[in-house]
C-alpha positions in Angstrom: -0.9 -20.1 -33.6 -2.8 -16.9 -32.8 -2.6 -18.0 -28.6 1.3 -18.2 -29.4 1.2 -14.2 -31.2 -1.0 -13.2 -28.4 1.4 -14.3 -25.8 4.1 -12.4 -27.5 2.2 -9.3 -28.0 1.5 -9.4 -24.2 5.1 -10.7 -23.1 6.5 -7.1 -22.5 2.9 -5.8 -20.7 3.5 -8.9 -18.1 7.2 -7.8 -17.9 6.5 -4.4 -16.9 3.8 -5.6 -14.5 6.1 -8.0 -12.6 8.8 -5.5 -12.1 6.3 -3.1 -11.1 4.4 -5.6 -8.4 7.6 -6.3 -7.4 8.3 -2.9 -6.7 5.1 -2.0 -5.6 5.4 -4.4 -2.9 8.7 -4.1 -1.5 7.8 -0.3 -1.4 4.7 -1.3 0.6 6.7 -3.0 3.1 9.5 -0.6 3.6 7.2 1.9 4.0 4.7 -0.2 6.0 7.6 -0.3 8.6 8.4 3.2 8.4 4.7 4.5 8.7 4.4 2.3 11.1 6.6 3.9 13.7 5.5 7.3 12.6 1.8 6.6 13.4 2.8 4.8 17.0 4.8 8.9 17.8 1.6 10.7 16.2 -1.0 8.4 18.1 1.0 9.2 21.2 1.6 12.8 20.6 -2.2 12.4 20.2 -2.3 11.2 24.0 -0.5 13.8 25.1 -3.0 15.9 23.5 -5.6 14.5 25.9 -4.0 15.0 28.8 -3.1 18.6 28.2 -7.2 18.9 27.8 -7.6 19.5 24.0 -9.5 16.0 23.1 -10.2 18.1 19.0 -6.3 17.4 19.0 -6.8 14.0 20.1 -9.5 12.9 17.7 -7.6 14.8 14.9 -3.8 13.2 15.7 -5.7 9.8 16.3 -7.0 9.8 12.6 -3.7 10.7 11.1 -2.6 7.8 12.9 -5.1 5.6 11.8 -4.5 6.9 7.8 -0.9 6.3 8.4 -0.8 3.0 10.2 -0.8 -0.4 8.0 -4.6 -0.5 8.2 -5.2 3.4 6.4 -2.8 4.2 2.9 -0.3 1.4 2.9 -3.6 -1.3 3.4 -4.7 0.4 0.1 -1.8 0.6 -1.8 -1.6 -3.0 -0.8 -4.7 -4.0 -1.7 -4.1 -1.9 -5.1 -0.9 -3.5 -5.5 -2.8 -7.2 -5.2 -5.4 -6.2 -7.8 -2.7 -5.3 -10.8 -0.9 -8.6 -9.2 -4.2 -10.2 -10.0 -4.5 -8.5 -14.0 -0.7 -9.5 -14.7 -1.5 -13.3 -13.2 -4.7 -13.4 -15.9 -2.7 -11.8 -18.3 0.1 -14.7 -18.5 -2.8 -17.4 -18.1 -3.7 -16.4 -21.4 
């Protein structure tokens, strides 16, 4: 009886945490792709950088790339996003 009144207490927290992951991670994606392209322009804008001489510009255009690509913000707010995935999928095991 109390398992079944703790489920239903917690119904509407796992409700807002699926729509959220759900959001979360179709945001990810879209802006994985998006990011994506940005970072390949900066990285090469980077290049260009190095040719012209200025290798400062270089080193600072190839970190921006590196924070924007999949592997720098979006792999965070990925892994983020897993981790509350991970509290709402222990939250309905309850």
């Amino acid at each position: 009886m109390l398992k079944i009144l703790i489920k239903l207490a917690l119904f509407p927290v796992t409700l807002i945490l699926t729509l959220l992951v759900a959001f979360a991670q179709f945001f990810c994606l879209f802006s994985g792709m998006v990011l994506n392209i940005i970072a390949g322009a900066v990285f090469l804008f980077g290049v260009l950088m190095l040719f012209i001489g200025e290798w400062q510009g270089f080193l600072g255009f190839s970190v921006l790339a590196w924070a924007i690509s999949p592997y720098g913000l979006p792999g965070a707010a990925a892994w983020l996003t897993n981790k509350v995935d991970d509290i709402n999928c222990m939250l309905k095991a309850i």
